[in-house]
SEROFI-373687 format. One record per residue (C-alpha): chain; residue number from 1; z, x, y. Coordinates in Angstrom, 1 decimal. Layout:
N
["A" NUM [Z X Y]]
...
% end
This chain:
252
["A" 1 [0.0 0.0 0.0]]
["A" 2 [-1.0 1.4 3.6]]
["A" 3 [0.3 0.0 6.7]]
["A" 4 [0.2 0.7 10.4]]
["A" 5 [2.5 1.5 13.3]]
["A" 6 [3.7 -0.4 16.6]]
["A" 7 [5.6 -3.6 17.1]]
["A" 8 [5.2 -6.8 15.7]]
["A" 9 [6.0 -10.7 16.3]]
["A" 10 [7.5 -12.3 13.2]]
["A" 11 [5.1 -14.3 10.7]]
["A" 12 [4.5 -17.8 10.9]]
["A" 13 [1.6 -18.4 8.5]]
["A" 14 [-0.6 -16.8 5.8]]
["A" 15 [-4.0 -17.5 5.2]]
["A" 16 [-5.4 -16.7 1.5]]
["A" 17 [-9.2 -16.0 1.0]]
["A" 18 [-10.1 -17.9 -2.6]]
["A" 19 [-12.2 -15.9 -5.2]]
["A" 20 [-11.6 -12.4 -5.5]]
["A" 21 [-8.5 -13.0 -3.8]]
["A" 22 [-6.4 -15.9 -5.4]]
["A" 23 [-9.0 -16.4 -8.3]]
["A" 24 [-10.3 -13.1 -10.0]]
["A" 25 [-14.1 -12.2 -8.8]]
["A" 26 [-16.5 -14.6 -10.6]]
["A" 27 [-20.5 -14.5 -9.5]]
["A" 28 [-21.0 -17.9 -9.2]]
["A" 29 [-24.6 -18.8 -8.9]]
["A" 30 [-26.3 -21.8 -7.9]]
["A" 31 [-29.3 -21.0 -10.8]]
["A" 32 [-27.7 -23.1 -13.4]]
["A" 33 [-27.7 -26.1 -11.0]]
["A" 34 [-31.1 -25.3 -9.9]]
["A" 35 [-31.9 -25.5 -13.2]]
["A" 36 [-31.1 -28.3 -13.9]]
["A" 37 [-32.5 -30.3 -11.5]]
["A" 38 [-36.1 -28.3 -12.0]]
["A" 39 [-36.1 -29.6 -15.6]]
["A" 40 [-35.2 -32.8 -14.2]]
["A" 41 [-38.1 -33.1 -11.4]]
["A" 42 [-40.9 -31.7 -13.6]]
["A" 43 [-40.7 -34.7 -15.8]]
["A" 44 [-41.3 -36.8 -12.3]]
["A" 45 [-44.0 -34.4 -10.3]]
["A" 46 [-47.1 -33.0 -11.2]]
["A" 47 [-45.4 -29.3 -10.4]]
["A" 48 [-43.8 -27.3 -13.0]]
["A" 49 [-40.3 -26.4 -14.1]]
["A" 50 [-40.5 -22.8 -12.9]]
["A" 51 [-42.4 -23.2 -9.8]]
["A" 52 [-39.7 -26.2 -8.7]]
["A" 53 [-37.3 -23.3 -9.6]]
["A" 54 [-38.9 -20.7 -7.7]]
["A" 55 [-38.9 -23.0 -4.7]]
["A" 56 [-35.4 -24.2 -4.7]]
["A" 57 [-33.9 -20.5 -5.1]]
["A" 58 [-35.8 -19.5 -2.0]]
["A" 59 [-34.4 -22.3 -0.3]]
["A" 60 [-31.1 -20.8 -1.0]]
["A" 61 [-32.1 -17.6 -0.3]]
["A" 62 [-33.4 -18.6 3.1]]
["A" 63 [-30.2 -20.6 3.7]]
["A" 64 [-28.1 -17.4 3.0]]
["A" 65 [-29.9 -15.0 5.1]]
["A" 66 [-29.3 -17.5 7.9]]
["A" 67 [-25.8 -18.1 7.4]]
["A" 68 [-25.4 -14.2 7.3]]
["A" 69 [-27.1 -13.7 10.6]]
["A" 70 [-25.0 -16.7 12.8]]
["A" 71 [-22.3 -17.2 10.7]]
["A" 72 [-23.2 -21.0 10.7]]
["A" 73 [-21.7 -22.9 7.5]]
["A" 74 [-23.8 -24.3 5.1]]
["A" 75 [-22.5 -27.5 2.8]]
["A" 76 [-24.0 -27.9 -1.0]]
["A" 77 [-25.4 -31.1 0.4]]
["A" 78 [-27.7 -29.1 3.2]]
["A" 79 [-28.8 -26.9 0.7]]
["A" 80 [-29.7 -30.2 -1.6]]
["A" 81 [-31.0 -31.5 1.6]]
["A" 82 [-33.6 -28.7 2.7]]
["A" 83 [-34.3 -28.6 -1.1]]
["A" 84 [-35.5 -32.4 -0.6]]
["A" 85 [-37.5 -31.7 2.3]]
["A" 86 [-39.2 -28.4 0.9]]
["A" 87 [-40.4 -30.3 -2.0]]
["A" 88 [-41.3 -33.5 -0.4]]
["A" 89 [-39.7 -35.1 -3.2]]
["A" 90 [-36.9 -37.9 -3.1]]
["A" 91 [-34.1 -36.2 -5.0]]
["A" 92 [-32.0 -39.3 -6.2]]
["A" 93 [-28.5 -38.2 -5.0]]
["A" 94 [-27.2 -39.6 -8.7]]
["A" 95 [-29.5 -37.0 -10.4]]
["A" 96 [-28.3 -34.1 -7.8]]
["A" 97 [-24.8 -35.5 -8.8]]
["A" 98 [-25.1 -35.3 -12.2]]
["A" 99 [-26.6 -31.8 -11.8]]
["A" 100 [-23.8 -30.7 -9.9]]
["A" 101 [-21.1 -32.2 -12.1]]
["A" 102 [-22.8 -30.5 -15.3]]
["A" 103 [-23.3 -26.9 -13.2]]
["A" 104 [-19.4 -27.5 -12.4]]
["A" 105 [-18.4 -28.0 -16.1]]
["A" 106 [-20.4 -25.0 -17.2]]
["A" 107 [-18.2 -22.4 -14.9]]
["A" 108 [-14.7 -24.4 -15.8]]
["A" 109 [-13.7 -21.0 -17.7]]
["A" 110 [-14.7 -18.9 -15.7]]
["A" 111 [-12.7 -19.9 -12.1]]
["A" 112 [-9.3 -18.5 -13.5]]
["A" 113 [-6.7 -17.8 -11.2]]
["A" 114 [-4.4 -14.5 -10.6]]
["A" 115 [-1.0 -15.1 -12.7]]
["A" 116 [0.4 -13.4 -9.7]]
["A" 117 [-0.9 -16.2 -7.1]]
["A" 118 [1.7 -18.8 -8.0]]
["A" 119 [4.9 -16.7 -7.5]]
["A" 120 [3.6 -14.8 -4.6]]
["A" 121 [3.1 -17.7 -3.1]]
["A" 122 [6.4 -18.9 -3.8]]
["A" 123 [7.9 -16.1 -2.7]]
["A" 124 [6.3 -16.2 0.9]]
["A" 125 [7.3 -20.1 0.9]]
["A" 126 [10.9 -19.3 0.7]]
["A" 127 [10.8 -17.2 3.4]]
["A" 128 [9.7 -20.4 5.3]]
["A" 129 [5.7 -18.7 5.5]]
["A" 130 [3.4 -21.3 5.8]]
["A" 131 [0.3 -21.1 3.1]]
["A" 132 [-3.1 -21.6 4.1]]
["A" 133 [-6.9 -21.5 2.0]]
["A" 134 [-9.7 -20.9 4.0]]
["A" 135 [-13.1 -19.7 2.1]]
["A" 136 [-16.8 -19.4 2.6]]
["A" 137 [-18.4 -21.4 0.5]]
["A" 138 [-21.6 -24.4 -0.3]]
["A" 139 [-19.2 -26.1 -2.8]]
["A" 140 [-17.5 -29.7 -2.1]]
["A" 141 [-13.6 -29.1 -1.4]]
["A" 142 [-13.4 -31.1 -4.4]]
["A" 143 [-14.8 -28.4 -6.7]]
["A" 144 [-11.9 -26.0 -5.0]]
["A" 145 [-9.3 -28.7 -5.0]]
["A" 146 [-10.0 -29.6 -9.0]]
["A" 147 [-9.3 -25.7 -10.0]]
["A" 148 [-6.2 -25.5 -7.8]]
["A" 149 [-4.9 -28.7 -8.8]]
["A" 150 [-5.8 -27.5 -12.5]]
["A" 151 [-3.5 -24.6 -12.1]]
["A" 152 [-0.7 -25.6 -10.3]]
["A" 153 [-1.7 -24.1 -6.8]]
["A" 154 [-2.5 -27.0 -4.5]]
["A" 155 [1.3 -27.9 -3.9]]
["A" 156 [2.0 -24.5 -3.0]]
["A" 157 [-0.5 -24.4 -0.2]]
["A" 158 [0.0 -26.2 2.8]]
["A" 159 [-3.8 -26.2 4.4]]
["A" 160 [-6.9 -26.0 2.4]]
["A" 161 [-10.3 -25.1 4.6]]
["A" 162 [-13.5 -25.3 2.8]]
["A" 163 [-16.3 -23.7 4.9]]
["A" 164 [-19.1 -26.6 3.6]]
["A" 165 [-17.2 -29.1 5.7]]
["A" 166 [-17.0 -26.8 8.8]]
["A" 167 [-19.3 -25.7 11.0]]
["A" 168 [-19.1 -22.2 11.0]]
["A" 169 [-17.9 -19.6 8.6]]
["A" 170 [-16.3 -16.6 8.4]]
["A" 171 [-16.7 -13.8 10.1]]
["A" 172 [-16.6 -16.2 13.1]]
["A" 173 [-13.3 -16.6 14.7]]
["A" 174 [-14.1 -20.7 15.0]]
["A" 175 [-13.3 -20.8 11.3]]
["A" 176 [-9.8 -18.7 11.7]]
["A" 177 [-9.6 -20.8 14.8]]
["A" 178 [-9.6 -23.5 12.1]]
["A" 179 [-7.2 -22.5 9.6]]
["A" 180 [-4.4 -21.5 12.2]]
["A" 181 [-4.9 -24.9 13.9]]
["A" 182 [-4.4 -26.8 10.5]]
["A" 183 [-0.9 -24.8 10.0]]
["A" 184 [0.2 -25.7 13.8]]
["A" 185 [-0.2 -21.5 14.9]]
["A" 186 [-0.9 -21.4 18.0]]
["A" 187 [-0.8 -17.0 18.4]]
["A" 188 [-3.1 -15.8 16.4]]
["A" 189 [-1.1 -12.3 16.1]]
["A" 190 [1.4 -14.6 14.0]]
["A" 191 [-0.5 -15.1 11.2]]
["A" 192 [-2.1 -13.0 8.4]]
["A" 193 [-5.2 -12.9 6.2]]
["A" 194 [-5.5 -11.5 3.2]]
["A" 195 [-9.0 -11.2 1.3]]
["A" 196 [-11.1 -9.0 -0.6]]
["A" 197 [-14.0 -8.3 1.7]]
["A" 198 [-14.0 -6.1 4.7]]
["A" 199 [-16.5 -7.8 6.9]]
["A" 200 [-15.7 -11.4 6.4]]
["A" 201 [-12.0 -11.1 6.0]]
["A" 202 [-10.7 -8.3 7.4]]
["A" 203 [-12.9 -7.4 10.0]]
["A" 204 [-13.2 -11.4 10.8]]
["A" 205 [-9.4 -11.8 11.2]]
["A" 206 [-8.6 -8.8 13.1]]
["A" 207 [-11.4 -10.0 15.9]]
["A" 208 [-10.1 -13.4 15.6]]
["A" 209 [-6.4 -11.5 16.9]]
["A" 210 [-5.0 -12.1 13.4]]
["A" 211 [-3.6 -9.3 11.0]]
["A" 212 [-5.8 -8.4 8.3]]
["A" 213 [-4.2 -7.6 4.4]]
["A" 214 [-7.0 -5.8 2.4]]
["A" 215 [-6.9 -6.6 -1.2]]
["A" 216 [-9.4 -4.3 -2.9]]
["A" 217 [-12.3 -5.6 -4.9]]
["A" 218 [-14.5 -2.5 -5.9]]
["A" 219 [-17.5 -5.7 -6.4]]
["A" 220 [-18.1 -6.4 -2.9]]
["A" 221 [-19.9 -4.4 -0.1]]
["A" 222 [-17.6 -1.9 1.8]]
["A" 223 [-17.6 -1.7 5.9]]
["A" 224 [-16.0 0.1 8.2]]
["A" 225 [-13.3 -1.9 8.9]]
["A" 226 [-9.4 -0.9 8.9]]
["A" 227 [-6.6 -3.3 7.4]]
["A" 228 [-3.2 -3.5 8.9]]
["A" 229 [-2.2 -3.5 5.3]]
["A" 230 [-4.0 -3.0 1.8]]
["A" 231 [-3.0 -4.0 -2.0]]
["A" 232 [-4.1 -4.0 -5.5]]
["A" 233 [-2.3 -6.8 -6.5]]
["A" 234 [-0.9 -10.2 -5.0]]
["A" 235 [2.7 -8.9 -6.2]]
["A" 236 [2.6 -6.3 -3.2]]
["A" 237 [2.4 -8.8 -0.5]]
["A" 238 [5.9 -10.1 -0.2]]
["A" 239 [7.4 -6.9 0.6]]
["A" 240 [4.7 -6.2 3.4]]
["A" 241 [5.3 -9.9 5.0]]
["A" 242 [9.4 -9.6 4.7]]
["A" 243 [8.8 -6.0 6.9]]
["A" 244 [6.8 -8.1 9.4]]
["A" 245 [9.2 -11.0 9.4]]
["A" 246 [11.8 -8.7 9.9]]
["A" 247 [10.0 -6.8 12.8]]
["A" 248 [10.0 -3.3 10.5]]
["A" 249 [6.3 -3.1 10.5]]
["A" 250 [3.5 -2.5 12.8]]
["A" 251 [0.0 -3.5 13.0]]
["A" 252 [-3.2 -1.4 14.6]]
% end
């Protein structure tokens, strides 16, 4: 663990990214889905299976090079939606559904949570911390909330942000903006985010004025940014928040 020097305000709230953070790392793809709904159209258009697929993975494609540029959220159902248009087919939201549901099902055992989230998390809740989620992501807060609630984690965080249903995403500081709104903090400097990637998370927090924990995930792109704390595991944290609480620590 690395931290910095100089004084501190005491901790009000902290503010978990979800995979690679919470949930171990898992390369969730949208191809299954795609996949599905290709197979689905060719039987209904004159175009075949892999050329629908070709054309909704560069929709997606397309959609995440924007997203990465302005940092503007995109929802599963604007994805869906630019998907519809590109094709000039109507996508019947019940077979979009039903694609979705299935591509849902299929990555159930994968999503698997750290066995260190839920007491860490209790153990920053009974120093009176408040918990908040806030990830980038296309999924419906209900895909998030079914693996939390699956595992015990919902009740032990006390805002859940979902970048589909938000305009912007992180690196902006409108999403922090978000989170720390949703736990009443009104100073950002009293509040902490931890996550696993350097850009989005740390770098995004520090600019929004929050303090940034680093948990390291050697599968994501490095940058050149510098936490005010880092860890391997979710067990470190409570020691590093009770130095801050108690004014002992220091951020950059």
């Amino acid at each position: 663990m690395t931290g910095a020097s100089g004084a501190s305000p005491a901790i009000e709230a902290v503010i978990f990214d979800w995979g690679g953070t919470l949930a171990h790392y898992a390369a969730v793809e949208l191809a299954d889905m795609w996949r599905l709904a290709a197979r689905h159209l060719a039987g209904h258009m004159e175009t075949g299976e892999e050329q629908i697929m070709a054309r909704l993975a560069a929709v997606e494609q397309r959609m995440w090079e924007r997203t990465a540029s302005d940092a503007r959220s995109a929802s599963l159902g604007d994805l869906l939606a630019e998907a519809t248009h590109d094709l000039g087919a109507d996508i019947a939201a019940a077979v979009l559904e039903q694609a979705g549901t299935h591509y849902l099902d299929a990555w159930t055992p994968h999503i698997v949570h750290d066995a260190e989230a839920a007491p860490m998390l209790r153990a920053l809740r009974a120093r009176g911390v408040r918990i908040g989620l806030l990830s980038n992501t296309h999924w419906p807060p209900a895909y998030h909330e079914r693996f939390l609630a699956r595992d015990g984690l919902d009740g032990l965080i006390d805002a859940r942000l979902y970048t589909s249903t938000m305009p912007f995403m992180k690196p902006h500081p409108e999403a922090f903006r978000r989170a720390l709104d949703a736990l009443g903090v009104a100073d950002a400097g009293r509040a902490v985010y931890v996550g696993d990637r350097l850009f989005d998370d740390v770098h995004g927090a520090q600019r929004a004025g929050l303090r940034a924990v680093h948990r390291v995930n050697p599968a994501v792109p490095p940058y050149a940014a510098c936490p005010d704390a880092t860890i391997t595991r979710l067990a470190e944290l409570p020691p590093i928040i009770e130095r801050w609480l108690q004014g002992g620590a220091s951020r950059r």
